[in-house]
N, C-alpha and C positions, 0 to 999 in steps of 0.2 A: 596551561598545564598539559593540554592534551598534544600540542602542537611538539613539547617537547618528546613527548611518547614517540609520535609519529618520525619524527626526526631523528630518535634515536633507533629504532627498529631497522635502519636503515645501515648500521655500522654495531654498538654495541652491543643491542637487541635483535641484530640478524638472525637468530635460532628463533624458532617457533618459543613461544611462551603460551599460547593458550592452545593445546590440543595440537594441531601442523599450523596455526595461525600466528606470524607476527604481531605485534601492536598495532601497525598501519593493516594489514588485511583486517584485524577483528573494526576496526572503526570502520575500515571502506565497508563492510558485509553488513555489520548494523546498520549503519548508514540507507545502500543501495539497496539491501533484501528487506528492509522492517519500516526505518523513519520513515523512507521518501513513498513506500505505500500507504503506510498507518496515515501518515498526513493527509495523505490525496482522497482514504478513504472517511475523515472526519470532513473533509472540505467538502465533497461530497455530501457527503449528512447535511452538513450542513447548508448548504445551499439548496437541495435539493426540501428538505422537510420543515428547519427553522426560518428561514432566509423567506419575508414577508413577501405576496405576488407583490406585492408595490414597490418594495424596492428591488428585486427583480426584472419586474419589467422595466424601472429608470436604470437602472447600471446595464440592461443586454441591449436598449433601446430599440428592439421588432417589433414592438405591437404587441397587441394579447390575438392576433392571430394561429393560425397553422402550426407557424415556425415555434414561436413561445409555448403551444401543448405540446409538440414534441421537444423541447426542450426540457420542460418541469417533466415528462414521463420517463426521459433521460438521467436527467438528475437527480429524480428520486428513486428508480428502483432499478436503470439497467450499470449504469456506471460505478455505483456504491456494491452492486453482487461482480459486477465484472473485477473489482480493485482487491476485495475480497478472493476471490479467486486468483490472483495474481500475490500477492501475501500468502496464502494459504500456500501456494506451490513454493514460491520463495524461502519458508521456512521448513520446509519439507513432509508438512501437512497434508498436500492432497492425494498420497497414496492413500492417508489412513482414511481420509474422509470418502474418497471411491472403493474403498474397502467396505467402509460402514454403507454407502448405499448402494451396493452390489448384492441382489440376492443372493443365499446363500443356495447352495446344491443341496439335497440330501442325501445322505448316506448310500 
């Protein structure tokens, strides 16, 4: 159903229908700015806080050495705020969010 959306924005839906947005741009920008981070950011989660050391360490197969604690300190807390931060700016979020932790001046 959606494929016909996309296919027609390209001739009978040529004019903007959502705001300056085609059919096919509103999918491509859901898509690129929200799914493909929201996704990356629950995989994340998920690997990094649910995802048992056991089976971790059988699927990345390194050892519980070196390599493996920097891996799990990756996964659980720099990759999951970096993906975040990349979604936040994507939807146009992180002016407010540098606003809110910008001290303020006083008068």
């Amino acid at each position: 159903m959606l494929g016909i959306g996309t296919v027609l924005s390209f001739n009978r839906w040529s004019s903007p229908l959502f705001g300056d947005k085609t059919f096919f741009e509103l999918l491509d920008y859901l898509t690129a700015n929200i799914l493909l981070p929201l996704g990356e950011l629950l995989i994340s989660l998920f690997a990094g806080w649910l995802l048992s050391r056991k089976a971790s360490l059988d699927e990345l197969a390194i050892g519980e050495g070196l390599a493996y604690r920097i891996w799990r300190v990756l996964a659980s807390f720099v990759v999951p705020l970096a993906v975040a931060i990349v979604f936040l700016n994507a939807i146009g979020l992180s002016k407010e969010v540098e606003r809110f932790l910008t001290p303020q001046q006083g008068p």
